[in-house]
C-alpha positions in Angstrom: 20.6 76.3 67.0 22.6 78.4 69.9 25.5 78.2 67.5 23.6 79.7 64.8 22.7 82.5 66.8 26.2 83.0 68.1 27.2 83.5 64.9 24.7 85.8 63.6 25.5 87.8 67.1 29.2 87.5 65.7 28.4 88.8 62.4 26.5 92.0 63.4 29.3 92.6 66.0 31.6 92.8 63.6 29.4 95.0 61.3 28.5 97.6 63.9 31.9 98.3 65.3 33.3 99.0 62.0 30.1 100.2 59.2 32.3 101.4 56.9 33.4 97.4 56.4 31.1 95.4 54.3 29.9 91.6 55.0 32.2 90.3 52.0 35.2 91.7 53.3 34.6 89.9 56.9 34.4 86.7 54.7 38.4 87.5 54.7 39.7 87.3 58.0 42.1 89.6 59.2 45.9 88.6 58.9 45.3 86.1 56.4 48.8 84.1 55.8 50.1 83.6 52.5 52.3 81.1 51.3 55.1 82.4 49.1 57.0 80.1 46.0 60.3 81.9 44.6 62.4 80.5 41.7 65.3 83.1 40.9 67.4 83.5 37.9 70.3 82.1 39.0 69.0 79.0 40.2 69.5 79.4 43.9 66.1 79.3 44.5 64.2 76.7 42.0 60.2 76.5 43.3 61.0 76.5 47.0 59.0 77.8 49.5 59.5 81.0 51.7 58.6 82.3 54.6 54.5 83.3 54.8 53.6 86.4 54.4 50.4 87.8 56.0 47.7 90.1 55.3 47.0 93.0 57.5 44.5 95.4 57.3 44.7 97.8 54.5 46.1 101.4 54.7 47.9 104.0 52.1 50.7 103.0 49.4 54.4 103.0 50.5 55.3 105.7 47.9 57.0 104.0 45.5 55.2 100.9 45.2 53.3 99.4 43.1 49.8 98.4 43.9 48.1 95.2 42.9 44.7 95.2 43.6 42.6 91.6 43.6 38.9 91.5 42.8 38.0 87.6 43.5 34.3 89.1 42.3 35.4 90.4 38.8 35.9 86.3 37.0 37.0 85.6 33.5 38.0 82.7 31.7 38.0 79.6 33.2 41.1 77.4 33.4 41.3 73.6 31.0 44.5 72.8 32.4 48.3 73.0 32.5 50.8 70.7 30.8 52.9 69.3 28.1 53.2 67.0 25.0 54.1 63.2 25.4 55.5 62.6 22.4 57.2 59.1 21.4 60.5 60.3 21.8 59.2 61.6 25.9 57.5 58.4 26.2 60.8 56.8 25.3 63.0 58.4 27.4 60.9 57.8 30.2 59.9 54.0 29.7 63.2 52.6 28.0 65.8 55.2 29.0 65.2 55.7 32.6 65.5 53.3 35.2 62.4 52.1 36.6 63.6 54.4 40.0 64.3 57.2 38.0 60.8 57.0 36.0 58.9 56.6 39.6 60.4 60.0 40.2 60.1 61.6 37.2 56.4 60.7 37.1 55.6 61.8 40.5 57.6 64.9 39.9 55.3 65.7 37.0 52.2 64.7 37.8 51.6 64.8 41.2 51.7 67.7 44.0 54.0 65.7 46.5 57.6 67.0 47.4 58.5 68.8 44.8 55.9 67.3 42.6 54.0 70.3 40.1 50.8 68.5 39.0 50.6 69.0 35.7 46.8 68.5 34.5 46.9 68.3 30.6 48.6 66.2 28.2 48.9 66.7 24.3 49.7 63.2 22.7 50.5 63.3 19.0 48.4 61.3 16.6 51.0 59.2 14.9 54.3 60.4 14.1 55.6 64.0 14.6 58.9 65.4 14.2 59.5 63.5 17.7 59.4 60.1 16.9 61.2 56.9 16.5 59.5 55.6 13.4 57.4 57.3 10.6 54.0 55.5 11.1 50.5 56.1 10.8 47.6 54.0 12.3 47.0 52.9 8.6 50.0 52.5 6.4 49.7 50.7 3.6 51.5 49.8 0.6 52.1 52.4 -2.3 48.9 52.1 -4.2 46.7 50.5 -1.8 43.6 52.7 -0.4 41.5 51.3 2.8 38.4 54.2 3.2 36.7 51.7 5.3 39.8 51.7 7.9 40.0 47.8 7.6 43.3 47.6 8.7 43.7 50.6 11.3 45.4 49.5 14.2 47.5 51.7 17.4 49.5 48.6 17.9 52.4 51.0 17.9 51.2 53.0 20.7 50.2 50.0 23.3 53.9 49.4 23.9 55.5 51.8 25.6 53.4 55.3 24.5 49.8 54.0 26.3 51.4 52.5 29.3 53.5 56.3 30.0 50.0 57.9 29.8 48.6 55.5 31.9 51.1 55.9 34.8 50.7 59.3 34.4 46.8 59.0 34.9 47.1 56.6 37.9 49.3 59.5 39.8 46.6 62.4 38.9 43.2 60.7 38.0 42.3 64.4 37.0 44.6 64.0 34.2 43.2 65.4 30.3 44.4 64.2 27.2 44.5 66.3 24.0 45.3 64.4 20.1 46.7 66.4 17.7 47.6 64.8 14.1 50.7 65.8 12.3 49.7 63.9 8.8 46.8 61.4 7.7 48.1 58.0 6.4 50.0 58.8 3.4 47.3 57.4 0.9 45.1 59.7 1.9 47.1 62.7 1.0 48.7 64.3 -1.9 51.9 62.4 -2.9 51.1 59.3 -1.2 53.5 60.3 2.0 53.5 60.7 5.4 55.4 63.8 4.9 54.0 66.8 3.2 51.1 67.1 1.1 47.6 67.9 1.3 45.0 65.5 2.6 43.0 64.9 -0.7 38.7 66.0 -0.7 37.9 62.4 -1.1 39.4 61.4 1.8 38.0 63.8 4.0 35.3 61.6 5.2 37.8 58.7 6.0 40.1 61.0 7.7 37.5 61.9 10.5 36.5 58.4 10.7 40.2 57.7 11.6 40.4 60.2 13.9 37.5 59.3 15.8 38.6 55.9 15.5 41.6 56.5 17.7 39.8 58.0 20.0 37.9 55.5 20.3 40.9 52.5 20.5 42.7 54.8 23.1 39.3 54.9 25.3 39.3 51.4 25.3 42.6 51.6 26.6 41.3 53.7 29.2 42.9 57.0 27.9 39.6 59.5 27.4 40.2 62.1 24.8 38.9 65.5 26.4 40.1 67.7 23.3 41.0 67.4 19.6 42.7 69.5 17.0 41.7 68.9 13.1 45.9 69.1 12.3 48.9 70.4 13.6 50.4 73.0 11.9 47.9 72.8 9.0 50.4 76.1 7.4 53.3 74.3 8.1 54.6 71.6 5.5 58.3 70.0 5.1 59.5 66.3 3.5 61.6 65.9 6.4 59.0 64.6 8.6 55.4 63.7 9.0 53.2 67.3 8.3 50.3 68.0 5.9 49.3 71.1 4.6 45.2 72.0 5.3 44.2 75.5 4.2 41.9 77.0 6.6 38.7 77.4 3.9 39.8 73.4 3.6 39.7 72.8 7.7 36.5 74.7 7.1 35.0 72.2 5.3 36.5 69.4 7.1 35.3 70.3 10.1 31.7 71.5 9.1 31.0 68.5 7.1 33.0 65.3 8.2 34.8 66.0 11.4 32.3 67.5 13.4 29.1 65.6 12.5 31.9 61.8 13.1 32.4 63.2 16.4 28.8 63.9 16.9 27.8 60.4 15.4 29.9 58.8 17.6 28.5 60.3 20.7 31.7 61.4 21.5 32.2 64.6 24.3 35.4 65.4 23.2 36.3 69.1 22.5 37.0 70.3 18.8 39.8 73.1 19.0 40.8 74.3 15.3 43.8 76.2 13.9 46.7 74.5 16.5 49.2 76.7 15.0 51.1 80.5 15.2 49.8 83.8 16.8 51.0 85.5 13.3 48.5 83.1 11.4 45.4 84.4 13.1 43.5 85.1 10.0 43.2 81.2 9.6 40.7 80.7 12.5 38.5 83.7 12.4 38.5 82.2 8.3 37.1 78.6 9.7 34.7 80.4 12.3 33.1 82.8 9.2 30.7 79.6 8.5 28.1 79.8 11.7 27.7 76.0 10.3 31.4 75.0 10.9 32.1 77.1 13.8 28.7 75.2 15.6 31.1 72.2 16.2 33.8 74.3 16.9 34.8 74.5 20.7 38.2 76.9 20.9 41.3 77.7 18.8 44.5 76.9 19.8 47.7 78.8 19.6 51.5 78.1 19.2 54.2 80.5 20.2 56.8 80.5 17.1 55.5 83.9 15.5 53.6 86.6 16.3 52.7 88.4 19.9 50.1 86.8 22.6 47.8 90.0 21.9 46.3 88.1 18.9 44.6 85.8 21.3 42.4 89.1 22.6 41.5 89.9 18.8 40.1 86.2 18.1 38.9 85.9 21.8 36.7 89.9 20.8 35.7 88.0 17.6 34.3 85.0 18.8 34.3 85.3 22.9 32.1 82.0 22.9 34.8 80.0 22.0 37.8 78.8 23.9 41.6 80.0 23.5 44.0 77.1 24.3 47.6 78.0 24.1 49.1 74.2 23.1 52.9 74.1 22.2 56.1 76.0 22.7 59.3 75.0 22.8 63.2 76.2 24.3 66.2 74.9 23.1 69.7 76.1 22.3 69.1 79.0 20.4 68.0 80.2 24.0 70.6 79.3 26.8 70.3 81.7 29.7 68.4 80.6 32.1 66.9 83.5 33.4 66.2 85.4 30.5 64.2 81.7 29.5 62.1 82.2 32.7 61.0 85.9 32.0 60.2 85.2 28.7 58.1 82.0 29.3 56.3 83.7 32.3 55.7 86.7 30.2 54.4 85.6 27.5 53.0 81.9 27.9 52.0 82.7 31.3 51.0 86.3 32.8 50.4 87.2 28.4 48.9 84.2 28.0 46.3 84.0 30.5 45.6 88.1 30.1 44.6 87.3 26.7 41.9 84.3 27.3 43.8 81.6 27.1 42.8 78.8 28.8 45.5 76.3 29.5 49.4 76.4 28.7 50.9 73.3 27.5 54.7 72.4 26.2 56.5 70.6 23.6 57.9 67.7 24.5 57.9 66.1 28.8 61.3 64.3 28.2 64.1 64.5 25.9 67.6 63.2 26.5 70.9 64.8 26.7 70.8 65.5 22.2 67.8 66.4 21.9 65.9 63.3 20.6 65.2 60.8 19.7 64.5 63.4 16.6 62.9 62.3 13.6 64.7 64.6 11.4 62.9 67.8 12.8 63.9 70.0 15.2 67.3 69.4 16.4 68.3 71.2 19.5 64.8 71.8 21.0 64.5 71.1 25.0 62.5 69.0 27.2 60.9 69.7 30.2 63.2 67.4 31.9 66.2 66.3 30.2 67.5 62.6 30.6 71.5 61.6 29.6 70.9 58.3 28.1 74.7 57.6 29.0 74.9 58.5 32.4 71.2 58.7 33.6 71.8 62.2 34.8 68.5 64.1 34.9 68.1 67.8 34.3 65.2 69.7 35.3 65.0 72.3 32.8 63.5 75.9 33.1 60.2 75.2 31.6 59.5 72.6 34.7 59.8 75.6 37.0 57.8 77.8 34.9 54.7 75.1 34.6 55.4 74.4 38.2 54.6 78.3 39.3 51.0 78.0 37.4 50.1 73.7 37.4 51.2 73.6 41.6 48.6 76.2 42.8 46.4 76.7 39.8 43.5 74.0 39.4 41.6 73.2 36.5 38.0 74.7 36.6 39.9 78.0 38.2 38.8 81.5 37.1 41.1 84.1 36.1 40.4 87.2 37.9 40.9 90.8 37.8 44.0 92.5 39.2 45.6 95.3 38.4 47.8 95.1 35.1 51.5 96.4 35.0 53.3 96.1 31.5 57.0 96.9 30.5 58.2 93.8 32.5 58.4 95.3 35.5 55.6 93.7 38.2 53.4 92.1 35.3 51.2 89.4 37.3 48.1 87.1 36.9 45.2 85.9 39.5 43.1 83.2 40.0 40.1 82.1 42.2 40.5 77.9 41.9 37.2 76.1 43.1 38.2 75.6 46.6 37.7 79.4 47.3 41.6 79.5 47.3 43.5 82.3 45.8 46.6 82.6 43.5 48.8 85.6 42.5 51.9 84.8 39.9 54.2 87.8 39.2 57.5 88.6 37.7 59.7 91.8 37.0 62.6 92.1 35.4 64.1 94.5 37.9 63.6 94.5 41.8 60.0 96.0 42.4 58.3 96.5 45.4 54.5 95.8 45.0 51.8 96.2 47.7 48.7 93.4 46.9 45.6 94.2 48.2 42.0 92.5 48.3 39.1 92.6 50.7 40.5 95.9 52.8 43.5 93.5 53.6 46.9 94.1 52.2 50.7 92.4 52.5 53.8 94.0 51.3 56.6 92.2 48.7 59.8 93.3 46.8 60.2 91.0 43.5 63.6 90.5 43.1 64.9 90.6 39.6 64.0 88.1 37.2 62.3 86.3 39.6 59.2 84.2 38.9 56.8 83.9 42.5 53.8 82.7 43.2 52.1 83.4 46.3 48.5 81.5 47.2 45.9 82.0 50.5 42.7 81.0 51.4 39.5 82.9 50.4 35.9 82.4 49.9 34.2 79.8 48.0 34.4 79.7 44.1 31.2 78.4 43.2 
């Protein structure tokens, strides 16, 4: 009880010798520290910690700088989580390729928070084959001219031997982990042409293809792998004979999702997320086409996005359109059409990160965790795409590869369930930032600028004083008030 009192006493102390400061703004303690995280363009500096910087109490500008003001009270989307895909060619690499010392490390580099660790806490696994992958398979291949609409002989044997056990590791190191399944094609006899790659998935099949679906997610919870999120197809716009695709027109996902997927999942008492679309910002008319039925769009959770046309804006339009449903960003990928490393980190942290989140999206994920030193294994798709991490299946050297350190500035300080909040918003490159309020009460700030910028941050009458150095990415993080 006498503590109690003491600190009420403290609390109206505080309040009378200073009115003009209100009881939220005690909450933040003068000279708050703040830890600072700096990778730089050329590579000297690669997610490594600086030297604290600490809040003081708030006074006028420095002329000259720019000023970015926090509000922890003004909340927005909430955070799914931050991540990459395992395809079979990642899983690969990092079960067969790697020695068991260097997959330990890899692991724990990628999943956890420890050493230099950045916690990634989503994972997007591909349903069957994708244009990563050592074989063409579905989980129910058959003959040419056989059917099976009862799923008789569907079976991830195929994935229990190297692509379940990666996942698992992975879970054991972040129990927190979520697992999204996106399908590049439906078994072959279900489709137009009879083939895994290209064609259409046929109307009669529609019912068998959510049954298949919800099938695996059922086979990959029994191998303790939950399913948190699902998109309908990959790519549905996207169709090649080179590798496993299949074209699904969006009044066709309409009706696939309205009438088979959705009520399957439902049946099946399964919690799992349906997110539609799963392809380009350019191709935006394609979901807001799915979500014109009020009867489709009811099983409908959130759209996802890919980065290979069109401008992050798009996400605002679908986001104004329907602001009840989720915007997942879910693939993008470097490679060797993009070399320089530092115009790779602006870009990424531009758009996939600071653009991303500023237009609702809710998570950022990758392409592939783990190629090796050409790219591959490649199943006749992209050829000179990058990893996260790259492995030399010759030497074992291991290169940690630009998109690590951007997924480490967000998935190292940014926790799932964490609200994006408002701060002031500088365009043109030049101090462009995102914050967060994660459900600790801790607070994150991520900025870039292309050229040296001074920026003064301020929130609860505190401020501390920073110059961004050209083309770097830094994230700075302290401790504030509760979330909840």
């Amino acid at each position: 009880m006498r503590r109690f009192f003491a600190l009420i006493a403290s609390v109206l102390l505080l309040c009378f010798a200073n009115p003009n400061r209100s009881l939220m703004q005690n909450a933040a303690p003068e000279s708050t520290p703040v830890s600072v995280w700096l990778t730089l363009p050329d590579r000297s500096q690669l997610l490594q910690q600086q030297a604290d910087v600490t809040f003081v109490p708030q006074t006028d500008p420095v002329e000259g700088t720019r000023v970015i003001a926090i509000d922890s009270d003004t909340r927005y989307q909430q955070m799914e989580g931050f991540g990459a895909a395992m395809t079979d060619s990642s899983a690969w690499n990092i079960m067969h390729i790697m020695s068991s010392r260097q997959r330990e490390q890899v692991m724990r580099d990628l999943f956890t928070r420890e050493g230099a660790g950045i916690g990634l806490s989503y994972v997007r696994i591909p349903i069957g084959a994708s244009d990563f992958s050592l074989h063409n398979i579905s989980y129910n291949d058959l003959p040419p001219g056989e059917t099976d609409p009862n799923l008789d002989q569907f079976s991830i044997n195929y994935d229990e031997a190297y692509i379940i056990p990666a996942l698992l590791q992975a879970q054991a190191l972040n129990p927190q982990l979520r697992f999204m399944g996106s399908p590049w094609s439906a078994p072959g006899w279900m489709k137009q042409g009879g083939t895994l790659k290209g064609g259409a998935l046929l109307p009669e099949y529609y019912q068998a293809f959510a049954d298949y679906l919800v099938r695996w997610i059922q086979a990959y919870v029994e191998h303790g792998v939950g399913i948190d999120a699902l998109t309908p197809q990959n790519e549905p716009l996207y169709q090649t004979g080179n590798y496993p695709t299949m074209g699904m027109a969006a009044e066709a996902q309409q009706t696939f999702v309205r009438d088979h997927l959705g009520p399957a999942l439902e049946a099946a008492d399964l919690d799992t997320q349906l997110i539609i679309f799963d392809h380009n910002w350019d191709l935006a008319d394609y979901p807001l086409t799915v979500l014109a039925d009020p009867a489709a769009a009811a099983y409908v959770d959130g759209i996802a996005f890919h980065c290979y046309g069109g401008n992050v804006s798009v996400q605002s339009t679908v986001h104004a359109a329907h602001p009840d449903k989720g915007i997942w960003f879910t693939e993008c990928s470097g490679g060797d059409w993009a070399t320089n490393f530092g115009d790779n980190l602006s870009w990424n942290m531009r758009n996939l990160v600071i653009g991303n989140f500023r237009n609702w999206g809710n998570s950022v994920m990758l392409w592939n965790l783990v190629l090796d030193q050409d790219a591959g294994p490649q199943n006749s798709g992209c050829g000179d795409c990058r990893g996260v991490i790259t492995v030399d299946s010759v030497s074992g050297e291991l290169t940690y590869n630009e998109e690590y350190y951007v997924l480490g500035h967000v998935s190292r300080f940014v926790d799932p369930g964490a609200y994006r909040i408002d701060s002031t918003e500088f365009r043109m490159g030049v101090a462009e930032n995102v914050a967060f309020l994660n459900p600790d009460g801790s607070l994150v700030l991520i900025a870039h600028s292309v050229i040296d910028a001074p920026i003064t941050v301020t929130w609860q009458g505190q401020q501390f004083e920073y110059l961004l150095p050209a083309g770097a990415l830094v994230t700075f993080k302290w401790v504030g008030t509760s979330a909840s």
